[in-house]
mmCIF file of the protein (N, C-alpha, C, O) and its ligand, coordinates in Angstrom:
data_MODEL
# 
_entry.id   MODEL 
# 
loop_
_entity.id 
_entity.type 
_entity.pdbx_number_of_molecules 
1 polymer     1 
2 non-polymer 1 
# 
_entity_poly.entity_id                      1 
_entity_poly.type                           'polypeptide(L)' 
_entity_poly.nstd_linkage                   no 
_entity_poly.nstd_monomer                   no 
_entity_poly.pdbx_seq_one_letter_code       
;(UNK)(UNK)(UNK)(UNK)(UNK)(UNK)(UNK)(UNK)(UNK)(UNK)(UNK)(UNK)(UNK)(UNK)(UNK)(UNK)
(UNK)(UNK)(UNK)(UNK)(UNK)(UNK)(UNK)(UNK)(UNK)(UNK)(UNK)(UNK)(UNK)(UNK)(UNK)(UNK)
(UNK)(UNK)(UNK)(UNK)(UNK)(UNK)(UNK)(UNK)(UNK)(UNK)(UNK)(UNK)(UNK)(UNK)
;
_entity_poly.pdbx_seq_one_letter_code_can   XXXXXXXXXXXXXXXXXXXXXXXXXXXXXXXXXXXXXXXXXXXXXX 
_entity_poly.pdbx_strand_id                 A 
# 
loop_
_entity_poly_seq.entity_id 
_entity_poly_seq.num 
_entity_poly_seq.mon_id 
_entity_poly_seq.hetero 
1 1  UNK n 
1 2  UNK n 
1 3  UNK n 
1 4  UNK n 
1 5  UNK n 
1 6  UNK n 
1 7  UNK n 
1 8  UNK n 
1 9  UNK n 
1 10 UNK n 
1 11 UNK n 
1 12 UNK n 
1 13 UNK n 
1 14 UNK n 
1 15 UNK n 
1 16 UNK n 
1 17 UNK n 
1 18 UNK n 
1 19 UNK n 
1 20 UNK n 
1 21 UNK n 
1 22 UNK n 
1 23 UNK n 
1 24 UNK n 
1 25 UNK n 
1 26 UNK n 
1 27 UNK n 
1 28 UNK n 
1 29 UNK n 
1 30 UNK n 
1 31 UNK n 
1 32 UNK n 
1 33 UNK n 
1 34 UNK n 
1 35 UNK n 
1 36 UNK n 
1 37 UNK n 
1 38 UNK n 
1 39 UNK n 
1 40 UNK n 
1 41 UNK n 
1 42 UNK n 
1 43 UNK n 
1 44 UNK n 
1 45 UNK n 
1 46 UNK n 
# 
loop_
_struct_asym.id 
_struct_asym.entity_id 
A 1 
B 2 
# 
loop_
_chem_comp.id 
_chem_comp.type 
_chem_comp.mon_nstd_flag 
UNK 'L-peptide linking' . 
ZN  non-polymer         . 
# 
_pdbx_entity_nonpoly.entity_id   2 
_pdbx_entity_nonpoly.name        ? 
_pdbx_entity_nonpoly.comp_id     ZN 
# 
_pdbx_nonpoly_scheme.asym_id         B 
_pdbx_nonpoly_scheme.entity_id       2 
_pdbx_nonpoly_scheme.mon_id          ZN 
_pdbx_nonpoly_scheme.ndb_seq_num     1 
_pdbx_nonpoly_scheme.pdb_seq_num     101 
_pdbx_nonpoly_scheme.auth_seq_num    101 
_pdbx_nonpoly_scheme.pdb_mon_id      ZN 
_pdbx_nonpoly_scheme.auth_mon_id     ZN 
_pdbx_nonpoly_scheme.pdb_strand_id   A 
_pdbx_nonpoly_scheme.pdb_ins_code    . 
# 
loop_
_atom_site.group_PDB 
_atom_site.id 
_atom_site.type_symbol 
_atom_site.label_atom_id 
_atom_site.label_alt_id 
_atom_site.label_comp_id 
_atom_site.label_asym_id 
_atom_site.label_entity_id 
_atom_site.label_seq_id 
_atom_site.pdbx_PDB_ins_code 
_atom_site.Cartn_x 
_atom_site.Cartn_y 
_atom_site.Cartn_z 
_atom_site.occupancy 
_atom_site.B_iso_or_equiv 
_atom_site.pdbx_formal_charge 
_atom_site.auth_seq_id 
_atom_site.auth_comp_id 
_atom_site.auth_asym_id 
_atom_site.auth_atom_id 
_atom_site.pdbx_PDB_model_num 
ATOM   1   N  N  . UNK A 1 1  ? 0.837   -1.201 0.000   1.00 0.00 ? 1   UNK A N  1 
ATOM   2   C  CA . UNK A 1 1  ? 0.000   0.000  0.000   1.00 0.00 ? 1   UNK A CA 1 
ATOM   3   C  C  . UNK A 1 1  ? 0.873   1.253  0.000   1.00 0.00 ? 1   UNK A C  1 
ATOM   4   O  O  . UNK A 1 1  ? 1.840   1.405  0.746   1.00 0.00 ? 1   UNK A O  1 
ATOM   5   N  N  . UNK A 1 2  ? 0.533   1.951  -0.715  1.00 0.00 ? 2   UNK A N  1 
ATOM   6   C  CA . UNK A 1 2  ? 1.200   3.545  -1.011  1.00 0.00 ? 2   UNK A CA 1 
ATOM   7   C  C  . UNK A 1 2  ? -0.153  4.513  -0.466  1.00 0.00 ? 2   UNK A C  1 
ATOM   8   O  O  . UNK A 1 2  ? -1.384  4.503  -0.489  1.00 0.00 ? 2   UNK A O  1 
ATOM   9   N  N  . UNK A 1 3  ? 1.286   5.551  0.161   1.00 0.00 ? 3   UNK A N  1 
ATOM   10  C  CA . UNK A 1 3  ? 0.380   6.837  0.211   1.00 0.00 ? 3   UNK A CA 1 
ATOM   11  C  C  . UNK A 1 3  ? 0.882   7.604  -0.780  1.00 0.00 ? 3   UNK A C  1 
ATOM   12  O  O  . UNK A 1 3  ? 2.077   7.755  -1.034  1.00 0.00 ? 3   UNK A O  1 
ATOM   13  N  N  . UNK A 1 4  ? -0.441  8.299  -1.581  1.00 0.00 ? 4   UNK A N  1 
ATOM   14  C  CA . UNK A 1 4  ? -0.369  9.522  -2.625  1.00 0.00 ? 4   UNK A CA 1 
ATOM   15  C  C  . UNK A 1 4  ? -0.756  10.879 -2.459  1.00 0.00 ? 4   UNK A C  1 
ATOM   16  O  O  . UNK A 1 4  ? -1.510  11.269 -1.568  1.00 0.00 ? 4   UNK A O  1 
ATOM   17  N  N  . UNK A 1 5  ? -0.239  11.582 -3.312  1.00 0.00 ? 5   UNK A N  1 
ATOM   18  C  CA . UNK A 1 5  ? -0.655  13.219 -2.609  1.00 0.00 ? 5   UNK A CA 1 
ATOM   19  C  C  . UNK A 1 5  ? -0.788  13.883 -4.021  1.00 0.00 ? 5   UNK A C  1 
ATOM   20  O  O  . UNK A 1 5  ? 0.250   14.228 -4.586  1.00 0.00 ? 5   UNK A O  1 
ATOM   21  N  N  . UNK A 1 6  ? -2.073  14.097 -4.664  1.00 0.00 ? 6   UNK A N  1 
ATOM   22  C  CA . UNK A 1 6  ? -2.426  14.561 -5.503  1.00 0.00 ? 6   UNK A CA 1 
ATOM   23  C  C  . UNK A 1 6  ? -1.767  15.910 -5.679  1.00 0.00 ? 6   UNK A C  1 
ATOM   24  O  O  . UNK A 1 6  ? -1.836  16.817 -4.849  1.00 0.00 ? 6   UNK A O  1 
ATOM   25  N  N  . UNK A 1 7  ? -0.996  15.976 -7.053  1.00 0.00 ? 7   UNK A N  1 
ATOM   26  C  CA . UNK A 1 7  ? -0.384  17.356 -7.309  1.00 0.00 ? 7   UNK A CA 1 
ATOM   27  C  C  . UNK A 1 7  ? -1.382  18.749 -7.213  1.00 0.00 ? 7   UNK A C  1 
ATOM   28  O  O  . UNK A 1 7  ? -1.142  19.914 -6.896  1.00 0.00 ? 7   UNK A O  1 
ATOM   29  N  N  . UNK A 1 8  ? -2.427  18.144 -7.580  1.00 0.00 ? 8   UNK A N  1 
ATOM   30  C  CA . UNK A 1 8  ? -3.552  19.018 -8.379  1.00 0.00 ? 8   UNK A CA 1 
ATOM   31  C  C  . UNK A 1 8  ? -4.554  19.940 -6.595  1.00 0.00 ? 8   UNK A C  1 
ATOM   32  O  O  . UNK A 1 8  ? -4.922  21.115 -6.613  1.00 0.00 ? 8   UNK A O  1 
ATOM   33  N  N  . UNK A 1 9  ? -4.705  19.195 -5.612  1.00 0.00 ? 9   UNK A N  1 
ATOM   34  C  CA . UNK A 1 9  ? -5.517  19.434 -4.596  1.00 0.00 ? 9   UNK A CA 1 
ATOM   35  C  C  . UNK A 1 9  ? -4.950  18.999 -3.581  1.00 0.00 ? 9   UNK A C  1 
ATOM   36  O  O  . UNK A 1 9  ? -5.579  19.136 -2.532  1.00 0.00 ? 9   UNK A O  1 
ATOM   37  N  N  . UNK A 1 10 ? -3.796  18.433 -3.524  1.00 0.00 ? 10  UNK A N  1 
ATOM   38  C  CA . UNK A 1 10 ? -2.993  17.860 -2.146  1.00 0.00 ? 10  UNK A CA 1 
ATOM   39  C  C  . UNK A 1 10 ? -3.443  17.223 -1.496  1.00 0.00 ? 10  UNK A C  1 
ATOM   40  O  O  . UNK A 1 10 ? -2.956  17.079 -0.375  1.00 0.00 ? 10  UNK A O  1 
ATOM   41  N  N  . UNK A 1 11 ? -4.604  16.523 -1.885  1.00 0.00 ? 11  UNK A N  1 
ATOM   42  C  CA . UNK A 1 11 ? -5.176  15.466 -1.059  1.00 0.00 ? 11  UNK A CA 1 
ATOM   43  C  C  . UNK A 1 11 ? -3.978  14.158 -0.693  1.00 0.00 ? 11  UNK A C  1 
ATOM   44  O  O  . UNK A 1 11 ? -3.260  13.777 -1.618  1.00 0.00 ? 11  UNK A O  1 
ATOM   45  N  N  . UNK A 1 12 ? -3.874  13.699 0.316   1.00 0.00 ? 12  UNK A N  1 
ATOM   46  C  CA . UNK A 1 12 ? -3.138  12.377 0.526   1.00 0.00 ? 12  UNK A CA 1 
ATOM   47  C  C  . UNK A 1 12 ? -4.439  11.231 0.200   1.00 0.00 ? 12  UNK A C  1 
ATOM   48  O  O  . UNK A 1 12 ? -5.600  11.579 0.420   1.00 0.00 ? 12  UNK A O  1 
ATOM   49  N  N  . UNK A 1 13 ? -4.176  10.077 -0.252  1.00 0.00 ? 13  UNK A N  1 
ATOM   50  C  CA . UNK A 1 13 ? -4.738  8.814  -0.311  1.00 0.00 ? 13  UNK A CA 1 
ATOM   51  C  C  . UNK A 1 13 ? -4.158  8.020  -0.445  1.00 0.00 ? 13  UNK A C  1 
ATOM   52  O  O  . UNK A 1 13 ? -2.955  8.187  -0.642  1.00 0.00 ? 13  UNK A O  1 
ATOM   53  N  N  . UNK A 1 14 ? -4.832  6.489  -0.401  1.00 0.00 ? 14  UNK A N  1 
ATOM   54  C  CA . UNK A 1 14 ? -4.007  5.613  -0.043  1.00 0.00 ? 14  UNK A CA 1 
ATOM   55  C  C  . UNK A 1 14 ? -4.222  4.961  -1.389  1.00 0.00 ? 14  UNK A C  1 
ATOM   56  O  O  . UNK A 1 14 ? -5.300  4.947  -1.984  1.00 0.00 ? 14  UNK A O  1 
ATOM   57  N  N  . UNK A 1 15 ? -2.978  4.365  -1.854  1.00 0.00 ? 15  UNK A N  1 
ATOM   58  C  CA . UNK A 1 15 ? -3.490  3.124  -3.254  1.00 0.00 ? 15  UNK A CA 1 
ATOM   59  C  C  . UNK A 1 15 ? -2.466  1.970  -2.991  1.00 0.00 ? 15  UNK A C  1 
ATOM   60  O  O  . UNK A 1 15 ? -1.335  1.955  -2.506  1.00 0.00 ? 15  UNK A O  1 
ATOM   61  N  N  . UNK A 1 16 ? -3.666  0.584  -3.724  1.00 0.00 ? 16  UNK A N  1 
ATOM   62  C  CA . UNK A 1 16 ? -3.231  -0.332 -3.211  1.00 0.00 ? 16  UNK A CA 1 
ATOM   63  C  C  . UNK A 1 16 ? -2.857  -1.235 -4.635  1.00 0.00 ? 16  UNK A C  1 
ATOM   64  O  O  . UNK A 1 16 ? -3.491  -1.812 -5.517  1.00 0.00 ? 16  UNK A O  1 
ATOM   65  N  N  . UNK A 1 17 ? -1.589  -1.010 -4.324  1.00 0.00 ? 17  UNK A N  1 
ATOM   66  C  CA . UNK A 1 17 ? -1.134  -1.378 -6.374  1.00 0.00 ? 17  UNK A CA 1 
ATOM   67  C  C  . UNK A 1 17 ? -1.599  -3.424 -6.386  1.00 0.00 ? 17  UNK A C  1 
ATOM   68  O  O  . UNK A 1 17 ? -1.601  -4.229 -5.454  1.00 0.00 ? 17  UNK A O  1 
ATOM   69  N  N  . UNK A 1 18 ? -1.870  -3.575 -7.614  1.00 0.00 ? 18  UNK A N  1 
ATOM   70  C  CA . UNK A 1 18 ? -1.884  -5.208 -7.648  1.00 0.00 ? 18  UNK A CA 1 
ATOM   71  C  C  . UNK A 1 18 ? -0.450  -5.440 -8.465  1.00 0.00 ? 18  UNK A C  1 
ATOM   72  O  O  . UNK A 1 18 ? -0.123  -6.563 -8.851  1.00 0.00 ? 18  UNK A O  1 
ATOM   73  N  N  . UNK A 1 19 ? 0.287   -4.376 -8.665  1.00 0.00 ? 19  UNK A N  1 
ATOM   74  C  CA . UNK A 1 19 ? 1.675   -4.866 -9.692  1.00 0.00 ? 19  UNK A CA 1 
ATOM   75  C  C  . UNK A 1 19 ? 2.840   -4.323 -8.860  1.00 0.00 ? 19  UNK A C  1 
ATOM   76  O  O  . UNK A 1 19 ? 2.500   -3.213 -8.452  1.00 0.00 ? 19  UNK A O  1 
ATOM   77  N  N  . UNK A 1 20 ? 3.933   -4.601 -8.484  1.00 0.00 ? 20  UNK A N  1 
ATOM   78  C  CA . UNK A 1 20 ? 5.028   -3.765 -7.848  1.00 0.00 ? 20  UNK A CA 1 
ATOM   79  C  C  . UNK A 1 20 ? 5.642   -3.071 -8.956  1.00 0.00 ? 20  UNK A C  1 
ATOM   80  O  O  . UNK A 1 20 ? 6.731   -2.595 -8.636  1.00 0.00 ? 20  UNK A O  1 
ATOM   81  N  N  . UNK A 1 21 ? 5.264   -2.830 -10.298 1.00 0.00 ? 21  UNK A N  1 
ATOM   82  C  CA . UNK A 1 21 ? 5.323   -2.661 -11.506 1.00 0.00 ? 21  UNK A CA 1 
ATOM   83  C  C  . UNK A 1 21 ? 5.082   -0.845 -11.107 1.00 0.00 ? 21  UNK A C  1 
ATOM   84  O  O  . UNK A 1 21 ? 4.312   -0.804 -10.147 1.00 0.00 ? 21  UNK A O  1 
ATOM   85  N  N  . UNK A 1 22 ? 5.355   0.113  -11.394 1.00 0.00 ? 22  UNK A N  1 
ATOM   86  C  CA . UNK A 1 22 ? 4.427   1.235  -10.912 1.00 0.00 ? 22  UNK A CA 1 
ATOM   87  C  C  . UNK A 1 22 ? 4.720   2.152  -12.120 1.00 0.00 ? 22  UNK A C  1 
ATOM   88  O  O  . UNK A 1 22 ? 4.197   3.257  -12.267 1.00 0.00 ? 22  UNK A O  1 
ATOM   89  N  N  . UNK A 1 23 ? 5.750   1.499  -13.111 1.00 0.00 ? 23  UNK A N  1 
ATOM   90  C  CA . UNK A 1 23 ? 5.950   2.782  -13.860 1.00 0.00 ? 23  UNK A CA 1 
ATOM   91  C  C  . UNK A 1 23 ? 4.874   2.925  -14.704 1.00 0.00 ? 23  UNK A C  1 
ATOM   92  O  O  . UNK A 1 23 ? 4.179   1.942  -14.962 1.00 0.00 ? 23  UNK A O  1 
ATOM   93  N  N  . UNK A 1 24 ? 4.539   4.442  -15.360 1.00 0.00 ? 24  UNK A N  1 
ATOM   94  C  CA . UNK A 1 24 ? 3.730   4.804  -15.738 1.00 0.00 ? 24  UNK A CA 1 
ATOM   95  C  C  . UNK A 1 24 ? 2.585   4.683  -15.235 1.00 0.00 ? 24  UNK A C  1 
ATOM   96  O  O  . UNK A 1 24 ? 1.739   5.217  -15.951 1.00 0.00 ? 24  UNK A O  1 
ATOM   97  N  N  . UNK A 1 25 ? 2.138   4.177  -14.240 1.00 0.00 ? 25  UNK A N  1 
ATOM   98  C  CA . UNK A 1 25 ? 0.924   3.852  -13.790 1.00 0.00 ? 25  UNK A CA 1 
ATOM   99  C  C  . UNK A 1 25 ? 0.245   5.402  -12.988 1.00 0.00 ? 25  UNK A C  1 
ATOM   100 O  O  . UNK A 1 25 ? 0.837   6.294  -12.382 1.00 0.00 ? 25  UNK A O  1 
ATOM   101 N  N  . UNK A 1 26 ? -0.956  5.253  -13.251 1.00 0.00 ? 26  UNK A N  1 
ATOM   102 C  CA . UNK A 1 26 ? -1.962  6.582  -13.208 1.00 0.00 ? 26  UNK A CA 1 
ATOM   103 C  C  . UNK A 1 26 ? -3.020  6.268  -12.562 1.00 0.00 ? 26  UNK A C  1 
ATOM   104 O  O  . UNK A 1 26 ? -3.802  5.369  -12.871 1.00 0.00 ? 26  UNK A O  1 
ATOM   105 N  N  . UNK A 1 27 ? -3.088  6.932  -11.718 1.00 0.00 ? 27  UNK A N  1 
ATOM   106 C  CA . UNK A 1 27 ? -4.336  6.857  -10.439 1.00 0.00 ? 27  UNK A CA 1 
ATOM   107 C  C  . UNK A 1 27 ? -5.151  8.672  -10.769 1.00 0.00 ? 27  UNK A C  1 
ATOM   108 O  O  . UNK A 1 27 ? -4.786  9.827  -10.986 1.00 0.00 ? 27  UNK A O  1 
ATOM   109 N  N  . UNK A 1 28 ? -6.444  7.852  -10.608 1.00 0.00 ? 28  UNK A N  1 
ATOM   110 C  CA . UNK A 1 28 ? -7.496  9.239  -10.791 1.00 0.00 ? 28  UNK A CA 1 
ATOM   111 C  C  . UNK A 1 28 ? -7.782  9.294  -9.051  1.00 0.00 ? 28  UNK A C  1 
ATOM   112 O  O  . UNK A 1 28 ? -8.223  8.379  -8.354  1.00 0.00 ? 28  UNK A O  1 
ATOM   113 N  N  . UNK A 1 29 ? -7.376  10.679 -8.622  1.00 0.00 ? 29  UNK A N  1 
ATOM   114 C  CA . UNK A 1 29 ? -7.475  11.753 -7.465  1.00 0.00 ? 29  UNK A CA 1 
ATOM   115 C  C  . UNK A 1 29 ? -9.136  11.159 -7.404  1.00 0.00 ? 29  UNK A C  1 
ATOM   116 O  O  . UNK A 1 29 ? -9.922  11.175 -8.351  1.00 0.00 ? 29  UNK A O  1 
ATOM   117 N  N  . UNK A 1 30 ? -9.377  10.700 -6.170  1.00 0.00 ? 30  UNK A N  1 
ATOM   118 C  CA . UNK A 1 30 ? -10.795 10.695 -5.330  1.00 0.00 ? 30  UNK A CA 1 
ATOM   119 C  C  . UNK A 1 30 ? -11.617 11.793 -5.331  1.00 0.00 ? 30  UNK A C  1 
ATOM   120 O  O  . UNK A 1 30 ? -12.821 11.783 -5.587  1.00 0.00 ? 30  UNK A O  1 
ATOM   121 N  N  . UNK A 1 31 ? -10.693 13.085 -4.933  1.00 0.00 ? 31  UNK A N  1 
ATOM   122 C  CA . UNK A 1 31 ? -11.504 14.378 -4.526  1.00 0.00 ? 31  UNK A CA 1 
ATOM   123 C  C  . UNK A 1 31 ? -11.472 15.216 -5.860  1.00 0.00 ? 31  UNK A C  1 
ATOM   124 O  O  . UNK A 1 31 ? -12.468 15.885 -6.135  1.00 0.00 ? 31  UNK A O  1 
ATOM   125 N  N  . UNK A 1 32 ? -10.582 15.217 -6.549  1.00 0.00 ? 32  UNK A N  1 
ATOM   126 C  CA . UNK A 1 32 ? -11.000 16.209 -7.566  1.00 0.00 ? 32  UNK A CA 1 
ATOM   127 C  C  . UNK A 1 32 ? -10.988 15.736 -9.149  1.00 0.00 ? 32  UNK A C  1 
ATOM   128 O  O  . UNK A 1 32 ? -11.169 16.564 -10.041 1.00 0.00 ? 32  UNK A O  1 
ATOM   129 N  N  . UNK A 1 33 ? -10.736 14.197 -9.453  1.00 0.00 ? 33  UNK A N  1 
ATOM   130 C  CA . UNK A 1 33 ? -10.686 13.638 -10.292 1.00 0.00 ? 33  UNK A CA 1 
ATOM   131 C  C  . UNK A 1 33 ? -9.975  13.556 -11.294 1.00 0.00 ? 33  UNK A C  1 
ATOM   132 O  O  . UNK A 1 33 ? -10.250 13.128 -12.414 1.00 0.00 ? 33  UNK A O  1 
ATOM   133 N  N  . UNK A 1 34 ? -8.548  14.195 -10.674 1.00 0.00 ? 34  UNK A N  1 
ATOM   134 C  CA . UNK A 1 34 ? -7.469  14.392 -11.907 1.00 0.00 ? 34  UNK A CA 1 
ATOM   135 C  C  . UNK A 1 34 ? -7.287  13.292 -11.644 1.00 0.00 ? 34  UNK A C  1 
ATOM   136 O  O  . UNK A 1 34 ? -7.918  12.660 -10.798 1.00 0.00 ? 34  UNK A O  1 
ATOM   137 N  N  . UNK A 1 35 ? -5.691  12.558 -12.863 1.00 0.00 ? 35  UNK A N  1 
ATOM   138 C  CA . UNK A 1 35 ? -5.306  11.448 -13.041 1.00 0.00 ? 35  UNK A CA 1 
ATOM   139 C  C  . UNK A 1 35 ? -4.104  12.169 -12.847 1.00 0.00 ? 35  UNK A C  1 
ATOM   140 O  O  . UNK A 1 35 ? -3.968  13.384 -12.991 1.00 0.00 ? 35  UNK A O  1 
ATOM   141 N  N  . UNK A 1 36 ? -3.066  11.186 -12.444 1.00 0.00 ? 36  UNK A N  1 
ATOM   142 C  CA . UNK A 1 36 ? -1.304  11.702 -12.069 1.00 0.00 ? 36  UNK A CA 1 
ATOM   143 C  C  . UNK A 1 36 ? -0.749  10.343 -12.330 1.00 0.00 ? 36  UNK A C  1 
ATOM   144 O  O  . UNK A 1 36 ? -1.428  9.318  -12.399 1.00 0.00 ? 36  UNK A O  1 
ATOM   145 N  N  . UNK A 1 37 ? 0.453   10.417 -12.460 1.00 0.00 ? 37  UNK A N  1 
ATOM   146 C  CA . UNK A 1 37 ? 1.624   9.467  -12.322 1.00 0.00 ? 37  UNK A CA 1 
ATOM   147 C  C  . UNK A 1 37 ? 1.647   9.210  -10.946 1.00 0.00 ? 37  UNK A C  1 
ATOM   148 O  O  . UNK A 1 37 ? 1.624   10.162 -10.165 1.00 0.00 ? 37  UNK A O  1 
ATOM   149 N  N  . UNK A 1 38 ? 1.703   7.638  -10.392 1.00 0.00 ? 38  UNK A N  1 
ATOM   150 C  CA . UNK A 1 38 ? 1.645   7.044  -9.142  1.00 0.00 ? 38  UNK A CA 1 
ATOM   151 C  C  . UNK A 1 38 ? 3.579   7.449  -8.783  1.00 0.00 ? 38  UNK A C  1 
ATOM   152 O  O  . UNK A 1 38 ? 3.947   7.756  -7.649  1.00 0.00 ? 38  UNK A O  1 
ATOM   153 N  N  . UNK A 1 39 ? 4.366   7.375  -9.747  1.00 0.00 ? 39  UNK A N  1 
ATOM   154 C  CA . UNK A 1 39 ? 5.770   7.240  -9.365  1.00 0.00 ? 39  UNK A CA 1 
ATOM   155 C  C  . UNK A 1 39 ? 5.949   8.639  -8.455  1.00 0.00 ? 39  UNK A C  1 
ATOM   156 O  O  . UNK A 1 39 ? 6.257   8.706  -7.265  1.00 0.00 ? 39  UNK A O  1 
ATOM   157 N  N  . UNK A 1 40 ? 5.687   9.629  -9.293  1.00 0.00 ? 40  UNK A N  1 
ATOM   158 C  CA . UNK A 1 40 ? 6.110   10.938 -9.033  1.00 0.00 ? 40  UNK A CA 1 
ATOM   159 C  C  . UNK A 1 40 ? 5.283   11.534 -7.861  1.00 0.00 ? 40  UNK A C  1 
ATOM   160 O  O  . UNK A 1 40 ? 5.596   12.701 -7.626  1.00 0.00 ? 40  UNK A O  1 
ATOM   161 N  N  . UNK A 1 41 ? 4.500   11.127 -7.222  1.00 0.00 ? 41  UNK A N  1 
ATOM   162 C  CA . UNK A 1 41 ? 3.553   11.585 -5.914  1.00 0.00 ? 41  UNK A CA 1 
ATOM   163 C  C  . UNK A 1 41 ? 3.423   10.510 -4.823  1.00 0.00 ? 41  UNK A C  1 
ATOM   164 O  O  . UNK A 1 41 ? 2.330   10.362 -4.277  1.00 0.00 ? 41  UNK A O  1 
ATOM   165 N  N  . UNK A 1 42 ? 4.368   9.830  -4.511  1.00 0.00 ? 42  UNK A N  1 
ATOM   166 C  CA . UNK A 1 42 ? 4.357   8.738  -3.254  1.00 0.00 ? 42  UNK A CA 1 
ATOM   167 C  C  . UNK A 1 42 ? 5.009   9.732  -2.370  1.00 0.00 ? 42  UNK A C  1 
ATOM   168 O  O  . UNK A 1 42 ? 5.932   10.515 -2.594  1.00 0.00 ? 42  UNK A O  1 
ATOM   169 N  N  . UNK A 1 43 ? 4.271   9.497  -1.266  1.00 0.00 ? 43  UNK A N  1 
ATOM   170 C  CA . UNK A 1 43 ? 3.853   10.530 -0.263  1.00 0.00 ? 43  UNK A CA 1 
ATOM   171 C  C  . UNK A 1 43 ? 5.587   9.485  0.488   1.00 0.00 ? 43  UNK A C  1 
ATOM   172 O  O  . UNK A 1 43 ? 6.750   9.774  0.769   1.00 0.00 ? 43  UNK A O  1 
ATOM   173 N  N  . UNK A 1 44 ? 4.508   7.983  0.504   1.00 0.00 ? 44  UNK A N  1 
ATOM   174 C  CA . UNK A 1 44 ? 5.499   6.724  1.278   1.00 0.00 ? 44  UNK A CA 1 
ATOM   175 C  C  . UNK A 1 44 ? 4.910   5.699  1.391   1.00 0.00 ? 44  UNK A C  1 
ATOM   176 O  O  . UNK A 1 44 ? 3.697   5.656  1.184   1.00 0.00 ? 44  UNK A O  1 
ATOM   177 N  N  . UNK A 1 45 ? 5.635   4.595  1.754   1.00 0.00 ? 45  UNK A N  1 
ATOM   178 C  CA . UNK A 1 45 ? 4.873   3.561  1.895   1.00 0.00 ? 45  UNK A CA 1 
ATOM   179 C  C  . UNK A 1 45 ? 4.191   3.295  3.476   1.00 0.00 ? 45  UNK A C  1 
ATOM   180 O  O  . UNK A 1 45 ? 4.766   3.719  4.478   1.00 0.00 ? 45  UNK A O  1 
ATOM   181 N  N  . UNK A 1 46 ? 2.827   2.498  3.549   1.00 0.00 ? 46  UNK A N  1 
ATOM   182 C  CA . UNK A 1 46 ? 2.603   2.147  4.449   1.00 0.00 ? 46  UNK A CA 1 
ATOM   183 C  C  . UNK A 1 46 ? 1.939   0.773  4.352   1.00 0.00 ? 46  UNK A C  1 
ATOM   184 O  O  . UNK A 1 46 ? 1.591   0.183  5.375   1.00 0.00 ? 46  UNK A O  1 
HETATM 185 ZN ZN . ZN  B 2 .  ? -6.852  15.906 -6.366  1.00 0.00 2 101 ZN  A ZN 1 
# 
């Protein structure tokens, strides 16, 4: 499990990858519905 921190609204959330694979991979923001790169916004792991 990763914590993320949306560039767009700074929300932190949590994502729970099924690949340890992460490059390029894109998560859509909960609160404001952008999409980001998972690499470049890991808050950390927990
Ligand atoms: Zn957001």
């Amino acid at each position: 499990m990763l914590l993320l921190k949306c560039p767009k609204c700074g929300q932190k959330m949590k994502y729970n990858s099924a690949t340890p694979i992460l490059t390029k991979k894109r998560k859509r923001c909960v609160y404001c519905g952008r999409f980001f790169k998972v690499t470049e916004n890991i808050v950390k792991k927990v």
